[in-house]
C-alpha positions as CSV (number, residue, x, y, z in Angstrom):
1,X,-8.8,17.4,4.3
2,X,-5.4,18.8,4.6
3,X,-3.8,20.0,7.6
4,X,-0.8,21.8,7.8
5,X,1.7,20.6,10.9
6,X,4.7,22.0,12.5
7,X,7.5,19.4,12.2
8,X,7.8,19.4,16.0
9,X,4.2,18.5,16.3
10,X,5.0,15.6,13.3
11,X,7.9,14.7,15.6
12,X,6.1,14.3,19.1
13,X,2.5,13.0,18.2
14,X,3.6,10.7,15.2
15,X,2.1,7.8,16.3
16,X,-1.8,10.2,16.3
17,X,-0.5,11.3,13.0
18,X,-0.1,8.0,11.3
19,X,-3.1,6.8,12.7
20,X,-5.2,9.6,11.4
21,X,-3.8,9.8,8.3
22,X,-4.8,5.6,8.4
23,X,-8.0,5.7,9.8
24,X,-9.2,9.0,8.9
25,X,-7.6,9.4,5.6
26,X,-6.4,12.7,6.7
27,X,-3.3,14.2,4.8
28,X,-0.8,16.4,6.4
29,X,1.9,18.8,5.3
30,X,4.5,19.1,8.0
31,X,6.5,22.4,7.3
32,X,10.0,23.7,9.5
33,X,10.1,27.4,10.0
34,X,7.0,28.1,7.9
35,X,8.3,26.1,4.4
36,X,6.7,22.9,3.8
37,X,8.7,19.8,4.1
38,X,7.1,16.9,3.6
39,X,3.6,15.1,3.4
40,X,2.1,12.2,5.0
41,X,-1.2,10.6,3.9
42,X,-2.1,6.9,4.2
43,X,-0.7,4.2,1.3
44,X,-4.2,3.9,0.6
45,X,-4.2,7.3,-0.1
46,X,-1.2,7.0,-2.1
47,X,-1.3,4.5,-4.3
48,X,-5.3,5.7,-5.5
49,X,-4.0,9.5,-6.1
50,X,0.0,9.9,-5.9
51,X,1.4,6.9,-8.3
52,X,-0.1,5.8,-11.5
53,X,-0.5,2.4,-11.6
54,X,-0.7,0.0,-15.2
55,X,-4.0,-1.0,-16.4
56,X,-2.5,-4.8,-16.3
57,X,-1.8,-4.3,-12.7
58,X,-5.4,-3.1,-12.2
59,X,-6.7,-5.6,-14.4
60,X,-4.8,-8.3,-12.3
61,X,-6.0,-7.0,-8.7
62,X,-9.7,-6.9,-9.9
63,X,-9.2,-10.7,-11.0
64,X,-7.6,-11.4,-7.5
65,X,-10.0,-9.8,-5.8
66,X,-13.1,-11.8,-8.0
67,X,-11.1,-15.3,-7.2
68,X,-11.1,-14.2,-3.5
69,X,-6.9,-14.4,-4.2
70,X,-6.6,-10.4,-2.9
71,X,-6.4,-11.8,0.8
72,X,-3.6,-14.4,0.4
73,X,-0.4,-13.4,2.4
74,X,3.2,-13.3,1.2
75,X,3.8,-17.1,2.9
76,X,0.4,-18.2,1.4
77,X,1.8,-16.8,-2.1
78,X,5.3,-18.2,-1.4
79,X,4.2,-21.5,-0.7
80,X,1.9,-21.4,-4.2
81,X,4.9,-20.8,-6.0
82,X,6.8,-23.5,-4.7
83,X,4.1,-26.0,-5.3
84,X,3.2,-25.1,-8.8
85,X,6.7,-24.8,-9.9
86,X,7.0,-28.6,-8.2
87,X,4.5,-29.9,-10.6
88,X,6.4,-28.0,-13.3
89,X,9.7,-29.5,-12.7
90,X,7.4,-33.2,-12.3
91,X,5.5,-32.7,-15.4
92,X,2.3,-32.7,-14.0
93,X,1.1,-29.3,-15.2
94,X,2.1,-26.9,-18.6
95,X,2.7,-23.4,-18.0
C-alpha cells in the first residue's frame, strides 16, 4: 500500500519510515507543498518491481541459492577469490 507523506513527516520519523517500508513493505511518496518528491520502498521492493534485472543474473541467484552459496558474505566471497585464483596461479586447477 501507498501512503502519501509530508516531507517534514519523512524528515522527523525516518527511522519508523525505513523500518516500515522494510518490514512491512510499505511504500511512501513524500511530497513538499502538495507535489510529490520522492519515493521510498524497501530494496526488496525495488529490485523485484523498479529495475529490470538480466535473465543470467536470475539464472545465477537461483543457482546460488540451490548450492546454499546466496548466504556467503562479501569476506566469505573475497576470501574464495583469493584462494581459487592461488590454485590458478599454482596450476592446481583450469579455469
Amino acid at each position: 500500500m501507498t501512503k502519501i507523506i509530508p516531507a517534514l513527516t519523512a524528515r522527523t520519523r525516518f527511522g519508523e519510515v525505513i523500518r516500515r517500508a522494510r518490514e512491512r513493505g510499505e511504500r511512501f511518496i513524500v511530497d513538499k507543498r502538495g507535489e510529490p518528491q520522492v519515493v521510498i520502498l524497501s530494496i526488496e521492493d525495488y529490485l523485484q518491481n523498479v529495475v529490470k534485472r538480466p535473465e543470467s543474473l536470475t539464472q545465477l541467484q537461483r543457482i546460488a541459492k540451490r548450492r546454499g552459496l546466496d548466504t556467503m558474505t562479501v569476506t566469505d566471497i573475497d576470501r574464495e577469490v583469493r584462494r581459487i585464483r592461488k590454485e590458478l596461479s599454482r596450476g592446481k586447477r583450469t579455469p
